[in-house]
C-alpha positions, 0 to 999 in steps of 0.5 A: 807354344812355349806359353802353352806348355808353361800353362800345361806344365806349370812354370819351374821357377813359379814352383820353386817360389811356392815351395820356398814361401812355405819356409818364408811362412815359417820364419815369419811365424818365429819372428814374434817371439824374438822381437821381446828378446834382449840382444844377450838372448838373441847373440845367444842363439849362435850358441845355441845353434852351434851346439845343436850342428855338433849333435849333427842337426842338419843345416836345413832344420834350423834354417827357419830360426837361424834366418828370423834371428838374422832379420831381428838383428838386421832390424836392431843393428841396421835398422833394416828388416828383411823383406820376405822376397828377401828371404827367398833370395836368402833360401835360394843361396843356401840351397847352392843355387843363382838369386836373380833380383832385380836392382835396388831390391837389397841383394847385399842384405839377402846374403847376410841370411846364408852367410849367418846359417853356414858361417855356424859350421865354423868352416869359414864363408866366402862372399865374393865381390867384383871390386874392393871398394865394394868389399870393404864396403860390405864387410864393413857395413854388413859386419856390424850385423855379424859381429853382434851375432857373435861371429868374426869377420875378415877382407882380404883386398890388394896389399894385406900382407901375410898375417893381415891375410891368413887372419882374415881367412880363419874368420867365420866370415871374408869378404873379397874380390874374386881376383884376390880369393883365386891368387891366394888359392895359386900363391898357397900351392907354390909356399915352401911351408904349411904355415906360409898358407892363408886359405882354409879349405874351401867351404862355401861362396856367394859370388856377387854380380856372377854372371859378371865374374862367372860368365864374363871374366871365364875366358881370362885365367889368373896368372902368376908368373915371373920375369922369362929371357926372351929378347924384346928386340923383335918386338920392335922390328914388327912394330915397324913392319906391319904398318906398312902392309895394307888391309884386303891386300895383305891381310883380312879381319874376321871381325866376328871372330875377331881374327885376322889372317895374313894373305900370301902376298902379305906373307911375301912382303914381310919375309922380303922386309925382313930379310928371310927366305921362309917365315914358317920354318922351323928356324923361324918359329919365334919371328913368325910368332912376332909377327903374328902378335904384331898384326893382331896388335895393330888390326885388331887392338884399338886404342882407347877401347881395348887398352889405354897408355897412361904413364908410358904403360899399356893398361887393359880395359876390361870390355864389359865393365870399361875398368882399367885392369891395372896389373894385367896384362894380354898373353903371349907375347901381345901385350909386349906388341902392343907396347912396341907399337904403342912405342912404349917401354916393352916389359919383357915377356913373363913365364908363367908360374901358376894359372887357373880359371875363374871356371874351375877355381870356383868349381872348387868350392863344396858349395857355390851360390850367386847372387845378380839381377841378370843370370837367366838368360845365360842360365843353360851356361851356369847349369852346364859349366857349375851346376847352377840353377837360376831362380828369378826372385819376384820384386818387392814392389811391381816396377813400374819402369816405361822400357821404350822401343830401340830407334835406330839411325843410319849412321853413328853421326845422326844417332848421337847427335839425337841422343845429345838433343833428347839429354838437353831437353830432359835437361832443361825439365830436371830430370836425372838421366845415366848415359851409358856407353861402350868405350871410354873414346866414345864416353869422351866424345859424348861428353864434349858434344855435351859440354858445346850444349852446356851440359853439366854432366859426370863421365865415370872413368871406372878408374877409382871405385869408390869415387865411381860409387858415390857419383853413380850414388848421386845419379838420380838427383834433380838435373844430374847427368851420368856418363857411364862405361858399359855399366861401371858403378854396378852394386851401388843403389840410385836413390831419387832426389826430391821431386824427381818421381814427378819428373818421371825418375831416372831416364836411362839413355843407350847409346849402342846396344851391347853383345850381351843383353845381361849388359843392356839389362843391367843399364836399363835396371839401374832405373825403376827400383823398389817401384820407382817411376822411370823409363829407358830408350837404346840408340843404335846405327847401321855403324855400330858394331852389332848392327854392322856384323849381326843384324843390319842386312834387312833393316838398311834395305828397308831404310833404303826402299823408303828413301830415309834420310840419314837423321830420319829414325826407325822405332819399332818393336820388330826392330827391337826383337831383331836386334835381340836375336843378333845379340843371341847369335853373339851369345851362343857364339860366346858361349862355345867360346868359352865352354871349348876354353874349358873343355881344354882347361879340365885336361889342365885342371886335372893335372893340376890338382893331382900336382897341388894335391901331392904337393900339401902332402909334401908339405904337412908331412913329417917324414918323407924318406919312405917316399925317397926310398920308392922313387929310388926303387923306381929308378933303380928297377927303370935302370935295370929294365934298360941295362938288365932286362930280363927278356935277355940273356946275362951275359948281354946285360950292359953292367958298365951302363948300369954302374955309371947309371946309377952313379949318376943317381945314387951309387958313390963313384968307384963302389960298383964294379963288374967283377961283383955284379956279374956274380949276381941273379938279376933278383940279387942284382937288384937287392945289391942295387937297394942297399948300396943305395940305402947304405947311401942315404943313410949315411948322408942322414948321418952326416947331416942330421936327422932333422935337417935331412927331413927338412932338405927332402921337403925343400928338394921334393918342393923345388923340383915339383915346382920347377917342373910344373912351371915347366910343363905349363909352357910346353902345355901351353906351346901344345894347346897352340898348335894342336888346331892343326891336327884337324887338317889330318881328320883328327879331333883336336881335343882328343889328341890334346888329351893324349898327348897332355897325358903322355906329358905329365907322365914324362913329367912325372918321372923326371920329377922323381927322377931328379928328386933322387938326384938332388937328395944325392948330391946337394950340400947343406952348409952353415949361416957361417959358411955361407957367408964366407962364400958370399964374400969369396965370390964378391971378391973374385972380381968375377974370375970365377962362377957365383957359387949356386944357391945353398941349402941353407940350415938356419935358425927360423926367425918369426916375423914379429922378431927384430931382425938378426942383421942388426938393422933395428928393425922387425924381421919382416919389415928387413931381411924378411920382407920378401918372404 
C-alpha cells in the first residue's frame, strides 16, 4: 500500500532532490569561470558578497556563487572538489533542514558550503561536534579552507579560559562540542558583568551526528551546580541495607521501564532494619528517598555496563557511544548510591545552579540544520521536537555492501562462541573485520575469547578519542580486527588497505542487536563506502536483552518445536523483520520518554527565559534606579493592601503594622508615627509612603556616590535574581517528583505541574523584588581598606565572634593582563584573579 501511494503521489524526498539539482546545475555552470581566477580574485568574492548582504540581497540569491566559490577553493586549498551530492547536502543544511548521507560520503566537507554562505552574515556560525578531537580536528582541517576565504575561525574545547573562549566566539566561524556551547550559554546567564559573557546571539548551527546529540543525549540535561549540605552518612547505611533484601520477595524490576518497586513485605524488612516505625511519613521523607536511590542503585545499575569505578570514582558510561562520561554525574542523589555501594568516597550531593537541555538549548538558535548518516527513522521526533525535516541524500556511488540476515541462538554462550569462529576464519583469509558490542564487559570478554584463538585484535575503550580515531582509522587494513563499543569512533573514515576489496572489504560483526536501529545502522554503515565491497551479519540470542524483553516469545517456541539445540542457529529474513519490530516498540517507548521530558522541561523553559531575559537587561543597563523606585511602589501599595485596604473603614487600618512594615523595608526606624498618618487620606497616605521612601534612597545615593550606588543596584538586583532562581530550581524539581501522584485524584499531572509551576514563579518573582528593596536599604559599601582591617579583626578573634558577611566591596577594576596588585609578580589572572 505504502508503495503504491508513493508511485501515485510521488515520493517527498525524490521531490526535494529534483528541486535541489536545479541549483546544483547552477553552481556547476558558475564553476568555469572561477577556475581561471587568481586566489586575490577569488578571496575576493567574500568581499564581494558581503557588501551585496548589506544592500539586503537575500542570503538564497548568491547561494549558487557563494557555493562554487566554496568548491574551487576546497579543490586549491584541500585538494578536494565537492561532489554534486555534496552540494546538495550543502543545499539541505542551509535550508534549516537534517542531511542524511551515508558514511564516507564527506559529511565534514558538506558543511563547509553553508558554513561559508551564512558566515557572511557576520553573525558568527556554530558547528557542533560530538567530541573534542573531532572539533579540533574539523577546525583545524576545514579551516585552512575558511581562512583563505578571508573568514576567522574559532574552538571552543574543555580548558580555554575566558579570553581564549570569547575570541573564539567573535569568529565568523566555531567549531565545538555540543556540551561546551551549552554550558557557555548557563555560565553566561549567572556572570556579574556584560563583559564577563563569551556568546554572541545565537545565530546558525550544524549539529554533527544529530541524531546523536538531539535524540540520543535528550533526556540528559546539562548541569552547573555547587556543593549542597546534605550529610552522605545515610548513603552508607542503605548501601548496607538493601543487599540483604532479596528480588521477588522484596522488591521487582520492571526491566522494560527499567523501574524497580519495593513490595510490602520489602518495606517492612527495612523499616525493622532500621529502626523506624513508617518509612513514608512525612518525618522520614529524606530516608525513604535514600532508600529509594539505594535500590535503583543496586538493581538496576550494572557495573561495567551502566558505570565504571576507576580511580576510587564512579564514572558514567554513556549507553550509546560506551564513552566514559568524565565529570557527569547521575542526579538526586544516585550517584552518591552508588558510590556507597560501590564503597567508594561519597562526594557530597550538589545543588543545582543552572540547567537546560539539549532540546530547548538548540531550539534557541534562529536556525538549526543537522547533519548524520542515520536521522530517518526518527524523523516524526526532530519534525515534532525542532522543526526539522530530514531529506535522505543519494550517495556518490551505489554501495555495494551484502547486508546478511540476523542468526540467532538460543543461548549468549552459543552465540559468541559462533561469532569467535566466523572471526578466526576471516582471519586467517586477511580480511578486516569492526566487532561491535553493547558494553565494555562484554567487549573484555570477547576479546580474551579471542586472544585463547590467537587473535591479534584492538578493543576501543572510547576513553581518549583521538586515540579511538586513528585505530577505528586503521580498521580496514589487511588482518585488522576492531572491537568497538556500540559504535565509538563515529566520524572517522575507514579507508581499505591494498588488496582488502579482493577479500571482499571490511566485514561488520554484530553481536547483539541494539534498541535502536540508528545504532545498528551506523555499525552496519561503517562498511561499504563511497562503493567499497563489504558485508555485515548481526548475532543475537533468546538472552540478549531486546530479545528477552521485546521479541522472543514466538522464535523460542518455534526453536522448541524443532527440538534445536543450543549451538543450532536460525537465519531467516522473517526473523530479522521480527526484531526490527521490537526495536520499534523500543522506539516509540523512547520517544514518549523524551517528548513527556520536554513537555515538563518548556514550563521550565519558559520560566527560564523570562529570568535570563530580565536578567541581560540587568546587566547592560546603566541606570536601574527607575526599576528600584517601581518595585518600591509595589511593596509599598502591597503593604497598604494588607494594613490599609480601601474595602474598610480608616479607623480600622493597622497603621503600627504599616509603620514596622515598611520599616523592615525602606522607612528609617522612628521617622513614621501614628499620630502623622492618621491625618492622611489612604491617596496621601501613600504619597507620605513614596517619599519617605525616596527621601531614603536619595540620601543613600548621596552618601555613597552616584556611580557606586548604580554599580551596588546591578550587583543586589543580580545576586538575589540568582539566589532565588537557584532556589526555585530545587523546589521545581521537588514538585516535578512528586506531582505523578495527582493522577491517583483523576488529575492531569502536567496541567496541575503547569499551575502550580505558575503560582511558583509568581511568588518568586515577588520575593525577588522584594528583597532587592530590602538590600538596596540596608546593605553597606566599604573600602579596599576597611575591608582589610575587618579580615584581620575577625583572623584575630580566635573565633569569639561571627566572621563578618561578604561586603560589597568598591574597588579599582583590575584588567586581567594587569600584574597583580598583591605584589605576587605575577598576571592578575594567573593570582587573585584566577577564580573570576
Amino acid at each position: 500500500m505504502l508503495k503504491f501511494i508513493k508511485n501515485l503521489f510521488g515520493d517527498d524526498n525524490e521531490k526535494e532532490i529534483k528541486r535541489m539539482q536545479k541549483i546544483v546545475a547552477q553552481i556547476n555552470g558558475i564553476e568555469p569561470e572561477l577556475t581561471n581566477m587568481s586566489d586575490a580574485s577569488l578571496t575576493a568574492k567574500t568581499g564581494e558578497f558581503r557588501r551585496r548582504l548589506e544592500k539586503d540581497q537575500p542570503l538564497d540569491d548568491i547561494l549558487p556563487e557563494a557555493f562554487a566559490v566554496v568548491r574551487e577553493a576546497s579543490r586549491r586549498v584541500l585538494a578536494m572538489r565537492h561532489f554534486d551530492v555534496q552540494l546538495l547536502g550543502g543545499i539541505t543544511l542551509h535550508e534549516g533542514k537534517i542531511s542524511e548521507m551515508r558514511t564516507g560520503e564527506g559529511k565534514t566537507l558538506v558543511a563547509t558550503l553553508p558554513v561559508y554562505l551564512n558566515a557572511l552574515t557576520g553573525r558568527g556560525v556554530h558547528v557542533v561536534t560530538v567530541n573534542d578531537y573531532l572539533a579540533r580536528r574539523d577546525s583545524e582541517w576545514m579551516g585552512k579552507l575558511y581562512r583563505f576565504l578571508g573568514l576567522s575561525v574559532g574552538l571552543i574545547i574543555h580548558g580555554l579560559d575566558y579570553d581564549e573562549r570569547r575570541m573564539a566566539y567573535n569568529a565568523d566561524v566555531t567549531y565545538g562540542t555540543n556540551n561546551e556551547f551549552g554550558f557557555d550559554y548557563l555560565r553566561d546567564n549567572m556572570v556579574i558583568h556584560a563583559e564577563q559573557m563569551v556568546q554572541r546571539p545565537l545565530h546558525y548551527a550544524i549539529v554533527d551526528e544529530v541524531d546523536s546529540i538531539l535524540v540520543d543525549e535528550a533526556r540528559t540535561p546539562l548541569i552547573i551546580s555547587g556543593p549542597g549540605e546534605k550529610s552522605t552518612d545515610k548513603y552508607y547505611v542503605l548501601a548496607k541495607v538493601v543487599p540483604k533484601l532479596k528480588e521477588g520477595e522484596d522488591y521487582t524490576i520492571d526491566e522494560k521501564a527499567h523501574a524497580v518497586l519495593p513490595t510490602e513485605a520489602g518495606i517492612a524488612k527495612v523499616e525493622k532494619l532500621l529502626n523506624v516505625t513508617n518509612l513514608y511519613e512525612s518525618d522520614n521523607m529524606e530516608l525513604s528517598h535514600h532508600f529509594n536511590q539505594a535500590l535503583r542503585a543496586h538493581a538496576l545499575m550494572k557495573r561495567d555496563k551502566d558505570y565504571v569505578v576507576k580511580d576510587g570514582e564512579v564514572i558514567i558510561v554513556d549507553e550509546f557511544t560506551g564513552r566514559l562520561m568524565f565529570g557527569r554525574r547521575y542526579s538526586d542523589g544516585l550517584h552518591q548510591a552508588i558510590e556507597a555501594k560501590e564503597g567508594v568516597k561519597i562526594e557530597r550531593e550538589s545543588q543545582t545552579l543552572a540547567a537546560i537541555t539539549f532540546q530547548n538549548y538548540f531550539r534557541m538558535y534562529g536556525k538549526l540544520a543537522g547533519m548524520t548518516g542515520t536521522a530517518k527513522t526518527e524523523e516524526p521526533e526532530f519534525r515534532k521536537i525542532y522543526g526539522l525535516d530530514v531529506i535522505v541524500v543519494p550517495t556518490n556511488k551505489n554501495s555495494v555492501r551484502e547486508d546478511l540476515p540476523d542468526v540467532i541462538y538460543k543461548t549468549k554462550r552459543a552465540k559468541y562462541k559462533a561469532v569467535v569462529e566466523e572471526i578466526v576464519q576471516r582471519y586467517a583469509k586477511g580480511q578486516p573485520m569492526l566487532v561491535g558490542t553493547t558494553s565494555i564487559a562484554q567487549s573484555e570478554d570477547l576479546s580474551s575469547m579471542l586472544k585463547k584463538r590467537g587473535v591479534t585484535h584492538n578493543v576501543l575503550n572510547a576513553k581518549y578519542h583521538e586515540m579511538e580515531a586513528q585505530i577505528v582509522a586503521q580498521a580496514g587494513q589487511m588482518g585488522a580486527v576492531t572491537i568497538a563499543t556500540n559504535m565509538a569512533g563515529r566520524g572517522t573514515d575507514i579507508v581499505l588497505g591494498d588488496g582488502v576489496p579482493a577479500l571482499g572489504g571490511l566485514h561488520i560483526i554484530g553481536t547483539e542487536r541494539h534498541e535502536s536501529r540508528r545504532i545498528d545502522n551506523q555499525l552496519r554503515g561503517r562498511s561499504g563506502r563511497q562503493g567499497d565491497p563489504g558485508s555485515s551479519r548481526f548475532y543475537l540470542s533468546l538472552e540478549d536483552d531486546l530479545m528477552r524483553l521485546f521479541g522472543s516469545d514466538n522464535i523460542a517456541s518455534i526453536m522448541d518445536k524443532l527440538g534445536m539445540e543450543e549451538d543450532e542457529p536460525i537465519e531467516h529474513s522473517l526473523i530479522t523483520r521480527s526484531i526490527e519490530q521490537a526495536q520499534k516498540k523500543v522506539e516509540a517507548k523512547n520517544f514518549d520518554i523524551r517528548k513527556y521530558v520536554l513537555e515538563y522541561d518548556n514550563v521550565m523553559n519558559q520560566q527560564r527565559e523570562v529570568i535570563y531575559s530580565q536578567r541581560r537587561k540587568i546587566l547592560v543597563g546603566d541606570n536601574l534606579k527607575d526599576n528600584i523606585f517601581l518595585m518600591m511602589e509595589k511593596i509599598i501599595d502591597h503593604g497598604m493592601d494588607v494594613y490599609a485596604n480601601e474595602k474598610i473603614y480608616p479607623e480600622e487600618w493597622d497603621y503600627n503594622g504599616l509603620i514596622e512594615y515598611c520599616e523592615g523595608f525602606f522607612a528609617p526606624e522612628g521617622q513614621l508615627k501614628v499620630d502623622d498618618l492618621d491625618k492622611l487620606s489612604r491617596v496621601e497616605l501613600k504619597e507620605e509612603l513614596v517619599r519617605v521612601a525616596t527621601t531614603a534612597y536619595d540620601g543613600r545615593e548621596a552618601l555613597f556616590g552616584a556611580d557606586n550606588m548604580r554599580e551596588l543596584e546591578k550587583v543586589v538586583m543580580l545576586k538575589v535574581v540568582d539566589t532565588k532562581w537557584i532556589d526555585h530550581l530545587d523546589a521545581m524539581e521537588m514538585l516535578r517528583q512528586g506531582i505523578g501522584l495527582r493522577a491517583y485524584g483523576q488529575k492531569d499531572p502536567l496541567i496541575e505541574y503547569k499551575i502550580e509551576a505558575f503560582d511558583m514563579f509568581q511568588q518568586m518573582i515577588d520575593h525577588v523584588q522584594e528583597d532587592i528593596v530590602r538590600y538596596m536599604f540596608h546593605v553597606n559599601i566599604i573600602s579596599q581598606t576597611q575591608l582589610q582591617d575587618h579580615l584581620q579583626e575577625a583572623q584575630t578573634s580566635h573565633g569569639e565572634e561571627e566572621a563578618p558577611k561578604q561586603p560589597i566591596v568598591n574597588k579599582k577594576e583590575v584588567g586581567r593582563n594587569e600584574w597583580c596588585p598583591c605584589g605576587s609578580g605575577k598576571k592578575y589572572k594567573h593570582c587573585c584573579g584566577r577564580n573570576q
